[in-house]
N, C-alpha and C positions, 0 to 999 in steps of 0.2 A: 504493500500500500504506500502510494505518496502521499507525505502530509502540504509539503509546497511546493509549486511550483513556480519559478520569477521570469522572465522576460522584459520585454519591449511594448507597451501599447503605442504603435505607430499612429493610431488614427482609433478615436473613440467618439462614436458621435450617439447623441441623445437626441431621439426623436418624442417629442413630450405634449400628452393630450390632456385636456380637463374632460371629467367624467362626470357624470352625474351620480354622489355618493351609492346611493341605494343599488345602484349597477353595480359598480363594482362590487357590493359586500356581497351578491351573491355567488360570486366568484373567486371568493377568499376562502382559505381552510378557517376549520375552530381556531379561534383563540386570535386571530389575525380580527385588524381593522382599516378601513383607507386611512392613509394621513393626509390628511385637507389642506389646501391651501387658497384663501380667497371664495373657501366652502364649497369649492371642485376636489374631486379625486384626483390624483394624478396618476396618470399609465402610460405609458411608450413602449419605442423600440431601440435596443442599442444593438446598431450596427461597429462592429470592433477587428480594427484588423494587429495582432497579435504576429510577434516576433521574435525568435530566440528561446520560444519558451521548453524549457525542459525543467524538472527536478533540481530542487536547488543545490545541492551538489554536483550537477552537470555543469562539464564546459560548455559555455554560449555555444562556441561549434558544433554542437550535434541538436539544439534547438530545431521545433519545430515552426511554423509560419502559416496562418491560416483567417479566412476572412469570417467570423462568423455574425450571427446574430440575437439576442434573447429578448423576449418580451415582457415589459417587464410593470408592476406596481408598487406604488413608495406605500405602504405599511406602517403600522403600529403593531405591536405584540407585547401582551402582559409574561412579565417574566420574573418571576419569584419575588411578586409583590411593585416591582416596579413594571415602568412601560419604555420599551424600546424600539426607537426608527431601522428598518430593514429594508429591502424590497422582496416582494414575492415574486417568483418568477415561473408562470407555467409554463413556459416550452423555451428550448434551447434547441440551436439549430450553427451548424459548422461544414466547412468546406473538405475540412481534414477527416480522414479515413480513419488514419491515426488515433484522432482524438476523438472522434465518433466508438471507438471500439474501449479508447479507455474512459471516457465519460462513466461515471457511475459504478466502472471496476475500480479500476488504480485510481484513482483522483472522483470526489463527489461531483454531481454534475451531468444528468444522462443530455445526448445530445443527438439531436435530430442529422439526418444526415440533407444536406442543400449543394445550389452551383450558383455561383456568382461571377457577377462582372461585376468588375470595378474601374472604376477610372478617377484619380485622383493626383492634380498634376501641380495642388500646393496652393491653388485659390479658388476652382472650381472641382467638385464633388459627384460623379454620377456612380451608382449604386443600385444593381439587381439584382434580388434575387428569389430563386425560386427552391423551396422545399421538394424532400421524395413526396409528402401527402398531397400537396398539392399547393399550401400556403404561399404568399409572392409578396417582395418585399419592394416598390420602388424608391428612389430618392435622389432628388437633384436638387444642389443647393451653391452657394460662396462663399467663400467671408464674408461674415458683415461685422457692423459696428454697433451695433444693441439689436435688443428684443424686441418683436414684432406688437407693435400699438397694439395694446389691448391682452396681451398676456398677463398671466394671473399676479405675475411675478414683478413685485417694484423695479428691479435692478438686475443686470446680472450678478453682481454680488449673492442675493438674495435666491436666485435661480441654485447656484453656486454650493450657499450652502445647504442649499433644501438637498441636492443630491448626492453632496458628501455625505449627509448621514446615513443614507441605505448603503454604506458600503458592506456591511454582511447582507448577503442573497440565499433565500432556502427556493429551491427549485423543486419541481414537482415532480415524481418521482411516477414510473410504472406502478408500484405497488402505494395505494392509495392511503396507507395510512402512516409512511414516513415521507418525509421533503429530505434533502441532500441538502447542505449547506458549506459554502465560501465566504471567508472575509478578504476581500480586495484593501491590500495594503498599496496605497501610491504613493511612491516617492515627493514627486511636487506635481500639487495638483491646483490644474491652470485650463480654465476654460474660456473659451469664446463663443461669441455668438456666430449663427448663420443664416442669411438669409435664404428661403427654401424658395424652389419654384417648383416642385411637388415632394408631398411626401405621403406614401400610401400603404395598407398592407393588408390585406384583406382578413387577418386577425379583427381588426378595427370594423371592417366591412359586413361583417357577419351582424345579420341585424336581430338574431334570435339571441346574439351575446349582448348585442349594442343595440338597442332601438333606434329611430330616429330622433335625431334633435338629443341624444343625449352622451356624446361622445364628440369634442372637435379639437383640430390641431391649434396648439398654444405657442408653441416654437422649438425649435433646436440648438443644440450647445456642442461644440467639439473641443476636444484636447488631443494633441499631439505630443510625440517622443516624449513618454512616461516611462520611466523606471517602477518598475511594480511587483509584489508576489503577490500569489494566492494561496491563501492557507485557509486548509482542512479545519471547519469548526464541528463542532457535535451536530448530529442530524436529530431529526424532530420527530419524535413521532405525533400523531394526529387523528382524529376521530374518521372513521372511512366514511 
């Protein structure tokens, strides 16, 4: 078993919606809650493209490199008397083979297997991709210089911090009554804004998950060349 593993996050982009609470709670396990901001849910997609990564006692040399994706919601969860910010994350989805096979054996974290194109040449952003089940992710976007008028969010500061708090993720698991969990440690963590000229995934589209009028895009944030590991936290078990 690996307990961490560290790399490179080349490119980490957050794709970020506001939800209408009561949506999302039924989409949460026991003991989880949205964590509100502005009195919307927040949920997204993070698109991540990952480098070097191997076991922390590996040489960077034999790292592996892969573009993946998770979906993801910012959380609350009561934990021995107090309440702690997380994200919950039901589906994970990766380019790599690799890490498709060790997902959820060596390392927590099952992971859907997908093919992507990417095109990323340092101020413009194009991003596809497609799942084995069927799921499709688009995304075209640039630099930009703040947050889209009318996001929930004052500042990017404030964007900022709301998303460094879920850096532990419990991910949903085949067997329904444990999550896997990671805590993403990052080096220096530095976001910007982006301006989108789409951003979709049919996750969001499914209106038996999402009704209408209760699910819309709020903005997007990226970080580049992160120093970072991942490490193995205790998994969760949960009511089925």
């Amino acid at each position: 078993m690996i307990d961490r593993v560290r790399g490179t996050i080349r490119r980490r982009i957050l794709v970020n919606y506001r939800v209408a609470p009561e949506v999302i709670e039924r989409l949460l396990p026991t003991g989880f809650r949205p964590k509100l901001v502005g009195g919307y849910a927040m949920a997204g997609v993070c698109l991540i493209r990952l480098e070097g990564q191997r076991p922390s006692w590996f040489p960077r040399v034999v790292g592996v490199s892969s573009e993946n994706v998770a979906h993801r919601i910012a959380v609350i969860r009561r934990e021995t008397g107090t309440e702690r910010e997380s994200v919950y994350i039901p589906r994970r989805d990766s380019a790599s083979r690799l890490q498709h096979w060790l997902g959820g054996r060596a390392f927590p974290g099952e992971l859907g297997s997908a093919t992507f194109a990417a095109h990323d040449d340092g101020d413009s952003i194009v991003i596809s991709m497609r799942a084995a089940d069927g799921l499709q992710v688009e995304f075209r976007a640039r630099d930009g210089d703040s947050l889209p008028r009318g996001s929930v969010f004052a500042s990017l500061d404030d964007a900022s911090r709301f998303f460094r708090a879920g850096s532990l993720g419990y991910s949903a698991t085949r067997r329904s009554t444990r999550l896997d969990a990671v805590y993403l440690d990052a080096v220096d963590w530095q976001v910007s804004a982006l301006d989108v000229e789409l951003a979709r995934s049919t996750y969001f589209d499914d209106r038996a998950r999402f009704p209408i009028g209760s699910v819309e895009f709020d903005s997007a944030l990226i970080m580049r060349n992160i120093e970072h590991e991942w490490r193995r936290s205790k998994p969760l078990r949960i009511s089925a």
